[in-house]
C-alpha positions in Angstrom: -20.2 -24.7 -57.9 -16.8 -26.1 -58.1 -14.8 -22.3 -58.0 -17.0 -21.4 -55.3 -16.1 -24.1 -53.0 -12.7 -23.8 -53.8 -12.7 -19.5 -53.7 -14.0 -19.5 -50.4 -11.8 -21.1 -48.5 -9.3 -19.2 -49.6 -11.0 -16.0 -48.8 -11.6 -17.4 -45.9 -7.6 -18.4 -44.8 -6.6 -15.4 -46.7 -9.2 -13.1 -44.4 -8.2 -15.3 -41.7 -3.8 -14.5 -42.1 -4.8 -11.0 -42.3 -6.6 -10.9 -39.3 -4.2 -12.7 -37.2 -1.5 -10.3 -38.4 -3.8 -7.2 -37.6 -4.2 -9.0 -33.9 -0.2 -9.8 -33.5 0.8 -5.9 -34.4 -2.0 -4.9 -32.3 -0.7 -6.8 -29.4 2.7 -5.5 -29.7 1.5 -2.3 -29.6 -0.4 -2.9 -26.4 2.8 -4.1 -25.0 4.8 -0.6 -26.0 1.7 1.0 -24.8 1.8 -0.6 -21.0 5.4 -0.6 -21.0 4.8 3.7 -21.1 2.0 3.6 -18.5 3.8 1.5 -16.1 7.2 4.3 -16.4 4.4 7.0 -16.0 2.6 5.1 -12.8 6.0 4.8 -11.2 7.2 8.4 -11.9 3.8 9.2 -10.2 4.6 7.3 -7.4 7.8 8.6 -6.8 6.1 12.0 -6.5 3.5 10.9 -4.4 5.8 9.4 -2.4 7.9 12.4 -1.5 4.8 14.3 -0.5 4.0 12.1 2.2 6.2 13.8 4.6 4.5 17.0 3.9 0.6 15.3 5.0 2.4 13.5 7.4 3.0 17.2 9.1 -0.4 18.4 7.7 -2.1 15.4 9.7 -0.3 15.9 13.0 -1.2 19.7 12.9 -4.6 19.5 12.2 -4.8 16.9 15.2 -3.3 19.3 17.3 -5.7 22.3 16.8 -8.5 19.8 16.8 -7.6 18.9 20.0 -7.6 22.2 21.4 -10.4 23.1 20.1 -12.1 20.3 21.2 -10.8 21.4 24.8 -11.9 24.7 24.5 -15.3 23.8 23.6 -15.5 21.4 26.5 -14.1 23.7 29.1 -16.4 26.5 27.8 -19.7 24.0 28.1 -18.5 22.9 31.1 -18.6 26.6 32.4 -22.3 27.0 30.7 -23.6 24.0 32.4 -22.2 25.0 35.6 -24.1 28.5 35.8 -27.3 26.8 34.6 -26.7 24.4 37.7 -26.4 26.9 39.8 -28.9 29.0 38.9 -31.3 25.6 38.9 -30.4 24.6 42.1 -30.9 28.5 43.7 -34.2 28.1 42.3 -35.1 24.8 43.7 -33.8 26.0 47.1 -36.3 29.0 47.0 -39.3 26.2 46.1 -38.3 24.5 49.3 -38.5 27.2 51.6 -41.7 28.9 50.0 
């Protein structure tokens, strides 16, 4: 009973040192492994960056030709509903006079 109560502590602190030296390489790792990921997210941004001229132009444009078709679509509706007026208000004059 005596080896086993002193063995196991020092399984213990001797499971203990190797764990804590698996957890500080580990962590340095991590660190090298950030350090790439934050040179990889800035290279990204860079590109990213220098395409925002590009849907700058790409927005602007496609404002453009929704705004004329948006007027072309109104003028031509407006044209429709002015006929069916017309043609309404023909008919109503015909109900008055009959």
């Amino acid at each position: 009973m005596d080896t086993l109560n002193f063995i196991l502590p020092v399984l213990l602190y001797t499971f203990g040192i190797i764990l804590l030296v698996v957890l500080i390489v580990l962590g340095i790792r991590l660190i090298f492994i950030l350090n790439k990921v934050d040179r990889v997210v800035d290279n990204i941004e860079d590109k990213v960056n220098s395409l925002n001229g590009t849907f700058s132009i790409i927005d602007k444009v496609t404002d453009s030709i929704a705004m004329f078709s948006d007027t072309i679509v109104n003028s031509i509706a407006s044209l429709v509903f002015k006929i069916f007026k017309k043609k309404k208000k023909k008919k109503d004059e015909e109900d008055i006079y009959e």
